[in-house]
C-alpha positions as CSV (number, residue, x, y, z in Angstrom):
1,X,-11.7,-4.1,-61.4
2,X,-13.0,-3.5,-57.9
3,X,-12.0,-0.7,-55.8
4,X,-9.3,-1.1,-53.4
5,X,-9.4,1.9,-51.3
6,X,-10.5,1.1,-48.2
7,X,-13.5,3.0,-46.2
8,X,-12.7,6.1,-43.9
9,X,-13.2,5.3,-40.5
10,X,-16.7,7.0,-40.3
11,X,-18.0,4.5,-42.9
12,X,-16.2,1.9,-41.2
13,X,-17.8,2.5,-37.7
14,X,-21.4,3.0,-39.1
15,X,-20.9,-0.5,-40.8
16,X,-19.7,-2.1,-37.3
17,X,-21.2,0.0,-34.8
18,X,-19.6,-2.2,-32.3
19,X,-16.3,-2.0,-32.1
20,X,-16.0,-5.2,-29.6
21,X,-15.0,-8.1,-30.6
22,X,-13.2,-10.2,-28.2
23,X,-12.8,-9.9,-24.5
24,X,-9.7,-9.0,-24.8
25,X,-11.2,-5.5,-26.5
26,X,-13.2,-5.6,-23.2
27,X,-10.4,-5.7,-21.5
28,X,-8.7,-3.0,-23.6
29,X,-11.9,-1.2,-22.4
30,X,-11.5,-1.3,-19.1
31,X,-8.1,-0.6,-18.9
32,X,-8.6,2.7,-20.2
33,X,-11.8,3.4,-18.1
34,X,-8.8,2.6,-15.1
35,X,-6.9,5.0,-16.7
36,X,-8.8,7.8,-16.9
37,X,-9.8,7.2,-13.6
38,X,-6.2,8.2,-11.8
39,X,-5.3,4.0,-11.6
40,X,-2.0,3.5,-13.3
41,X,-2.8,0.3,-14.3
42,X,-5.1,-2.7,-14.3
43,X,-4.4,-6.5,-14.8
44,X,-6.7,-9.1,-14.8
45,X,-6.5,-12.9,-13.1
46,X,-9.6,-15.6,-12.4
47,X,-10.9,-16.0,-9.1
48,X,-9.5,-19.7,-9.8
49,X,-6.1,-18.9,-10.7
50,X,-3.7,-21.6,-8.9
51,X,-1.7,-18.9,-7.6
52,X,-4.2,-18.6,-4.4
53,X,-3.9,-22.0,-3.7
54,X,0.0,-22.2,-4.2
55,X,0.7,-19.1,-1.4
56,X,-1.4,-20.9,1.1
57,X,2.1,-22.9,2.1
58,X,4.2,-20.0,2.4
59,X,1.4,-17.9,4.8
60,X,1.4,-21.4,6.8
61,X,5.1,-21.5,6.8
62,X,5.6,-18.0,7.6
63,X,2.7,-18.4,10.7
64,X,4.8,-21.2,12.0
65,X,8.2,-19.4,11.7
66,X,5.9,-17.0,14.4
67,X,7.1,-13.6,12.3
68,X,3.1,-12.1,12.2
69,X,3.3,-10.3,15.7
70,X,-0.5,-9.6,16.7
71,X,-1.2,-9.9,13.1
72,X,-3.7,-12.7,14.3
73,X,-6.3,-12.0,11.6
74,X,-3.6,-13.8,8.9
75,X,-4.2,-17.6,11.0
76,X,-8.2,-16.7,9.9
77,X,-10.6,-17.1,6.6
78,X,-8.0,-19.1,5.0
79,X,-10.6,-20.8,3.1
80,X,-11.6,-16.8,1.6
81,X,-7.6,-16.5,0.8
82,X,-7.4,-20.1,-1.2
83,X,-10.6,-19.2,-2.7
84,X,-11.4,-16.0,-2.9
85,X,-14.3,-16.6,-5.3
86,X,-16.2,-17.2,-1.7
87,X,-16.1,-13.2,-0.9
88,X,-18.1,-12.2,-3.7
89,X,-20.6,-15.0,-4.8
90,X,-21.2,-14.5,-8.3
91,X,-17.7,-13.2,-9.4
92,X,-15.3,-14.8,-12.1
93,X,-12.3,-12.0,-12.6
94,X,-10.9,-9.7,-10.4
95,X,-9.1,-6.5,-11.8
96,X,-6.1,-5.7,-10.2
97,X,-5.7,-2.3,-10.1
98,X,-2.5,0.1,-8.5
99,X,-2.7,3.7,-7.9
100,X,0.4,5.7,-7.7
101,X,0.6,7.8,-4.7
102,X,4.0,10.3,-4.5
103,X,3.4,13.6,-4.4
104,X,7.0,14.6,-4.8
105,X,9.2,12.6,-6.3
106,X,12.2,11.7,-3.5
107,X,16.0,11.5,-4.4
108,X,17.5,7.9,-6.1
109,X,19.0,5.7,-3.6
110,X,18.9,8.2,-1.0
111,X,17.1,8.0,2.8
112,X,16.5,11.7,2.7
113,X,14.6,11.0,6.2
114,X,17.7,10.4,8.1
115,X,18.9,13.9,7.2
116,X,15.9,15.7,9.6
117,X,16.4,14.1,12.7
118,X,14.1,16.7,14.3
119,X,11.8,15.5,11.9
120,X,9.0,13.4,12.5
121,X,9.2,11.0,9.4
122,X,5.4,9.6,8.0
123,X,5.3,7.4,5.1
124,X,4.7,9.1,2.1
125,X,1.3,7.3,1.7
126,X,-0.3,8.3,4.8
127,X,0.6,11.9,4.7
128,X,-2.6,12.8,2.7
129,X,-6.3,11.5,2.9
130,X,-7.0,7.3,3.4
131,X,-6.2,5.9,0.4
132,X,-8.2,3.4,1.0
133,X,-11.6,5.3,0.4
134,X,-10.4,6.7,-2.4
135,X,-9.0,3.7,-4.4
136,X,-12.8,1.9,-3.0
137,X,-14.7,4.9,-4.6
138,X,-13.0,4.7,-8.1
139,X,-12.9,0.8,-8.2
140,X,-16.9,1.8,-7.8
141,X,-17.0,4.1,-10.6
142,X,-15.3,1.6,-12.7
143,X,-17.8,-1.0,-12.0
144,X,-20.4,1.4,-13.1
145,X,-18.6,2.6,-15.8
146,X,-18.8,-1.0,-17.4
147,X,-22.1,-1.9,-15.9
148,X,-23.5,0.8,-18.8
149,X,-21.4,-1.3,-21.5
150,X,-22.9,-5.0,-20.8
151,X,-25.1,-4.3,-23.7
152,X,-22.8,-4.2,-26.0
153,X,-20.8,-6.7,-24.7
154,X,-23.9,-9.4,-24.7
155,X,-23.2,-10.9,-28.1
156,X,-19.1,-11.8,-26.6
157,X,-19.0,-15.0,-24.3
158,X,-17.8,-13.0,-21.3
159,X,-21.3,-13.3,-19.2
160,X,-22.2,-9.7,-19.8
161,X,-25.8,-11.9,-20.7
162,X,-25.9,-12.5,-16.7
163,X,-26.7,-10.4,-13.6
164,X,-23.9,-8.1,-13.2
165,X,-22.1,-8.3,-9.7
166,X,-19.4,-6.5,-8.5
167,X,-17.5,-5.5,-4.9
168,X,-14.4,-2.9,-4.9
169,X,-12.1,-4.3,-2.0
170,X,-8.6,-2.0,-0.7
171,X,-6.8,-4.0,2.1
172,X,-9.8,-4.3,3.5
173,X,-10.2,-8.7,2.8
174,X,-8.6,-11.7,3.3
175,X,-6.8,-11.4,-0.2
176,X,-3.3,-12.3,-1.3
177,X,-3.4,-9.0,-2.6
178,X,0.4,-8.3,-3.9
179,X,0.6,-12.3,-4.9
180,X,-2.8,-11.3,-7.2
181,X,-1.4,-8.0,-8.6
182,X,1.8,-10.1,-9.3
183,X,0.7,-12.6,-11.0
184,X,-1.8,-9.9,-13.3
185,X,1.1,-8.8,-14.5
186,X,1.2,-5.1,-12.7
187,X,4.8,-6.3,-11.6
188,X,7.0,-8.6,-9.6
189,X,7.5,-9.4,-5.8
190,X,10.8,-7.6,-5.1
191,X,12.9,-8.9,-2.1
192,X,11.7,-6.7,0.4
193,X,8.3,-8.4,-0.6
194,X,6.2,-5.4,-1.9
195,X,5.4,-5.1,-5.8
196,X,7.5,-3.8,-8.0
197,X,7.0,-2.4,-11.5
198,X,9.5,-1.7,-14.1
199,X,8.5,1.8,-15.5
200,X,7.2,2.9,-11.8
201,X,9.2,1.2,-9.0
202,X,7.1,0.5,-5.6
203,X,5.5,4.0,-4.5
204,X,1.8,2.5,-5.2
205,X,-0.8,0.9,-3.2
206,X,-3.4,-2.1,-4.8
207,X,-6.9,-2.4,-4.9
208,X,-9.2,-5.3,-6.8
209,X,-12.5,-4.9,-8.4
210,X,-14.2,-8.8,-8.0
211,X,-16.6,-8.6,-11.1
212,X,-18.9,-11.8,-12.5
213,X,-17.4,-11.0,-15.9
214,X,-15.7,-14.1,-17.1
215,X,-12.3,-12.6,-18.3
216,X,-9.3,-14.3,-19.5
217,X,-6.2,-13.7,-17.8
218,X,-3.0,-11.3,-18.0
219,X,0.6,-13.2,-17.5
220,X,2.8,-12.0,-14.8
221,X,5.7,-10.3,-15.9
222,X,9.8,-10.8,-15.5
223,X,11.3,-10.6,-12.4
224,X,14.4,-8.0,-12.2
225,X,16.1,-7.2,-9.1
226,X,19.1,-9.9,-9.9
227,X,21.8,-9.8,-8.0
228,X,20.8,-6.6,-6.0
229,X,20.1,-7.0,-1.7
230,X,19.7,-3.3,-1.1
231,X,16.5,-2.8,0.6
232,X,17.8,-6.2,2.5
233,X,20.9,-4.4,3.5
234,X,19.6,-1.1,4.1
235,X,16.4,-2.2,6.9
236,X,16.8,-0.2,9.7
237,X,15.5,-3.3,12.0
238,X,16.9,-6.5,9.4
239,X,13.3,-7.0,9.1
240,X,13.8,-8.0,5.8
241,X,15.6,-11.5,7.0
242,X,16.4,-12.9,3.4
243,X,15.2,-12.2,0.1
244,X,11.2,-12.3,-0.1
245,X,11.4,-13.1,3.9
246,X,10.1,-10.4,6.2
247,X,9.9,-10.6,9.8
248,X,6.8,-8.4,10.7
249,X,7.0,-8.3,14.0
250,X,10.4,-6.6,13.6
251,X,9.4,-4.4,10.7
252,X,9.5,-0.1,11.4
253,X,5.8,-0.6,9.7
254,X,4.6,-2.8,11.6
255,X,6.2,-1.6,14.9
256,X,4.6,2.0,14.7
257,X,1.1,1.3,12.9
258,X,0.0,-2.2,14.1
259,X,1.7,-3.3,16.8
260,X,0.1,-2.3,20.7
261,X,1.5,-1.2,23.7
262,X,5.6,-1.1,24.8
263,X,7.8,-1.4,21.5
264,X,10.7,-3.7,22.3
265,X,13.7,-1.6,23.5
266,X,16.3,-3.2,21.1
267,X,14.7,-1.7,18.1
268,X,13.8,2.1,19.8
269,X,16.9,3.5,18.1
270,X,16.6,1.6,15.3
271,X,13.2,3.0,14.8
272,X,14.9,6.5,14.5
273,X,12.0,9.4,13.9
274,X,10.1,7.5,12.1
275,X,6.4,7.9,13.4
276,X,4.2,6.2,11.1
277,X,5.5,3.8,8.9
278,X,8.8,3.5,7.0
279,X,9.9,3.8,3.3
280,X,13.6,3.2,3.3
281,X,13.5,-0.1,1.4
282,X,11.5,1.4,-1.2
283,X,14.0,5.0,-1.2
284,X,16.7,2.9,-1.8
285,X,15.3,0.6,-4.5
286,X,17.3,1.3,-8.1
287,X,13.8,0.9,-9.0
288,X,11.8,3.6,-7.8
289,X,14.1,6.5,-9.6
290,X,10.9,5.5,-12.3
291,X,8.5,6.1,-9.7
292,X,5.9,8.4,-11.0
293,X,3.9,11.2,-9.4
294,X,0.6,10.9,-8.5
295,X,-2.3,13.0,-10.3
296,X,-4.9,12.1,-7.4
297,X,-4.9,15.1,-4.7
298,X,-6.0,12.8,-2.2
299,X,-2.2,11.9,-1.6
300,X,-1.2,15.8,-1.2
301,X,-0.1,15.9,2.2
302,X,-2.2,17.4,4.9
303,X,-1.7,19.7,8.2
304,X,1.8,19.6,7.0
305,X,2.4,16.1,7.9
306,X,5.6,16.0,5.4
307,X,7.7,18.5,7.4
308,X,6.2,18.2,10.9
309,X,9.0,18.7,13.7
310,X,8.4,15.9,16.4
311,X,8.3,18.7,19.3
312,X,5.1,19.9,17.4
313,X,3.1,16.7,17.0
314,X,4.3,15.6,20.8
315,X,2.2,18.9,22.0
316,X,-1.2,18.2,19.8
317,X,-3.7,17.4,22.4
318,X,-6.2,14.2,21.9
319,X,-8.6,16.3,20.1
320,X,-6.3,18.1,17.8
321,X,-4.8,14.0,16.8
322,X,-8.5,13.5,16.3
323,X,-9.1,16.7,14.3
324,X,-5.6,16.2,12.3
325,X,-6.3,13.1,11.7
326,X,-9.7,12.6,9.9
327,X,-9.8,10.6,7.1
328,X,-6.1,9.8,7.7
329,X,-4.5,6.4,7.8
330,X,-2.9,7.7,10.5
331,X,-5.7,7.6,12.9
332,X,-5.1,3.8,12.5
333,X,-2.4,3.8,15.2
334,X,-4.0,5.9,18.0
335,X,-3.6,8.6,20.2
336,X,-1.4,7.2,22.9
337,X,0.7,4.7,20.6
338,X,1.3,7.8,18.0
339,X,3.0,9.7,21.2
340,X,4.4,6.1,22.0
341,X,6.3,6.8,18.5
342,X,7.0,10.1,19.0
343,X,8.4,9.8,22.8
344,X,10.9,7.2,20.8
345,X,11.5,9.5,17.7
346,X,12.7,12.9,20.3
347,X,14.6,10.0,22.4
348,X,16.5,9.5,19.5
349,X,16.4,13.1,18.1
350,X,19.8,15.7,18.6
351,X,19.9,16.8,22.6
352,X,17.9,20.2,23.8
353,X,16.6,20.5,27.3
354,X,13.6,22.0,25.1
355,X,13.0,18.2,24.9
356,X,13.4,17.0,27.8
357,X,11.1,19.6,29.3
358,X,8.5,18.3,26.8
359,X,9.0,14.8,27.4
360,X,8.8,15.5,31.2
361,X,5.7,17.2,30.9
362,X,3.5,14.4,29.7
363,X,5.1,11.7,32.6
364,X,1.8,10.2,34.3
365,X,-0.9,12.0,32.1
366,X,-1.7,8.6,29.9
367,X,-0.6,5.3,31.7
368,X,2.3,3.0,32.2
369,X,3.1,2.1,28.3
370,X,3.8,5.4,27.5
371,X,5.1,6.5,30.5
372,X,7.8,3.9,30.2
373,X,9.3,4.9,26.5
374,X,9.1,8.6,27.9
375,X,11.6,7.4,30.2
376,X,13.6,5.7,27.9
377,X,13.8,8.8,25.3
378,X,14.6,11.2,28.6
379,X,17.6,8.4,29.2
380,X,19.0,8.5,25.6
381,X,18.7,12.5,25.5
382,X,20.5,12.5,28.5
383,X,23.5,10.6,27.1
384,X,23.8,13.1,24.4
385,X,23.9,15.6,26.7
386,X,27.4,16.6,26.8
């Protein structure tokens, strides 16, 4: 009678010294590669996947509606957003990865910013170093990471057999990047229109690996925000104008990152002291009390940009935003339009004649756009005055 008792594991593996043998164990691979790498996870998607071609509509539709602000760069390389095969010639998959980025994990279904008014309030992902070079310099270590393994993966019909190309991209290409991570599977669009995942919430940014491995595709996962309108209800602006319909141009975001020169008056109070960027519809997402905590140090905040009063920031010369500000998201905005936001965040901060005095002081030093929300934020102290 033969022997039943199977081999231990060490026999096993010297009789099949490769342990792949499907690309979905390639896959399996390079998920944990992602892993290890600080990524909290990875999906997968074709660079043909119909779900390019099927948002083309909606960015037309939302160009047309005119919501884009100077966002012009969204009416070009359409062609590279249909078919995004044409940034990377070679490629076949692109791995979607997201990387959480909280460094301190905020109260559920609380704006905690409204309750430091002296406060100047920076999103929580551009309080530490540009996420954007780091996610770019581990979606290159991944590559290399399986560029060693295409040996073993020659005998599998996933191309390995094939010159090996690859090109890390971070909001830095005409991508659909959340409709790509969406439908890979790393979550669903919630209303407000970012990603959300069910066992992390929203506190994550994306990246994409475009690699000339041909692998097959993740599904897209369940949608579940129901019935719920909370981050629609809660935008300080209405940005959010129905569900998975955002108005840029009105969007706190938008407003203090992208957009140049005089902020419309009717949404200065609205803006609050929020100087760079805005995370209430993600702080009151049910959602994000599963938001996880970030093991990359990159996201730790620097120059204690998490509990910066606005009086402080308002007296950093040019030099010291340039100084403060390397390697920062932040720098993105600029000098003059980050005291642009700050004029509007002490305009709408508690009276002192502390503030005033400061506001004062920088009337005429740095041209007529500034000047003219100085004034503004000296008007609305003034009314809080007695």
């Amino acid at each position: 009678m033969p022997d039943s008792t199977p081999p231990d594991s060490s026999a096993f593996r010297s009789l099949n010294p490769n342990p792949f043998n499907d690309a979905q164990d390639v896959k399996n691979w390079i998920r944990e590669q992602a892993l290890a790498l600080g990524f909290a996870d990875c999906g997968f998607i074709g660079v043909n996947h119909p779900v390019f071609s099927q948002q083309m509509q909606g960015l037309r539709d939302w160009l047309a509606a005119g919501h884009y602000g100077q966002l012009n760069f969204m009416e070009l390389n359409h062609d590279k957003r249909a078919n995004p095969g044409l940034l990377v010639e070679g490629s076949r998959t692109i791995i979607s990865v997201r990387m959480d980025y909280l460094e301190a994990t905020p109260k559920p279904r609380r704006i905690e910013d409204n309750h430091r008014p002296n406060h100047a309030i920076i999103a929580r992902y551009a309080r530490g170093r540009d996420y954007h070079k780091t996610m770019r310099s581990r979606l290159k270590q991944l590559a290399q990471k399986i560029e060693t393994m295409l040996p073993q993966w020659q005998h599998l019909d996933v191309n390995a057999d094939q010159p090996f190309v690859f090109r890390p991209f971070s909001d830095s290409a005409p991508i659909f990047e959340r409709p790509l991570a969406d439908a890979a599977g790393l979550g669903w669009t919630g209303k407000h229109t970012l990603l959300l995942n069910k066992q992390s919430g929203s506190f994550f940014v994306l990246g994409e690996l475009f690699l000339s491995l041909a692998l097959p595709d993740d599904s897209p996962v369940t949608a579940h925000c129901g019935s719920c309108t909370a981050c629609i209800d809660i935008c300080p602006t209405k940005a959010i104008i129905g569900p998975y319909k955002l108005k840029a141009d009105a969007c706190i975001s938008y407003l203090t990152i992208e957009h140049d020169g005089v902020i419309d008056e009717k949404y200065r109070r609205a803006i609050g002291n929020r100087v760079f960027g805005c995370d209430d519809c993600q702080l009151i997402c049910p959602w994000n009390r599963y938001a996880k905590l970030s093991p990359i140090d990159d996201f730790l905040a620097r120059h204690n940009l998490d509990d910066s009063l606005l009086i402080e920031l308002w007296q950093w010369s040019e030099q010291i935003f340039l100084d403060k500000t390397q390697g920062s998201p932040i720098r993105r905005t600029g000098y003059v339009n980050f005291l642009r936001n700050l004029a509007i965040g002490i305009g709408n901060a508690p009276y002192t004649a502390d503030n005033i005095t400061a506001l004062e002081s920088r009337l005429g030093t740095l041209g007529d756009v500034l000047d003219e929300h100085i004034r503004w934020a000296i008007t609305e102290q003034l009314t809080k005055a007695n």
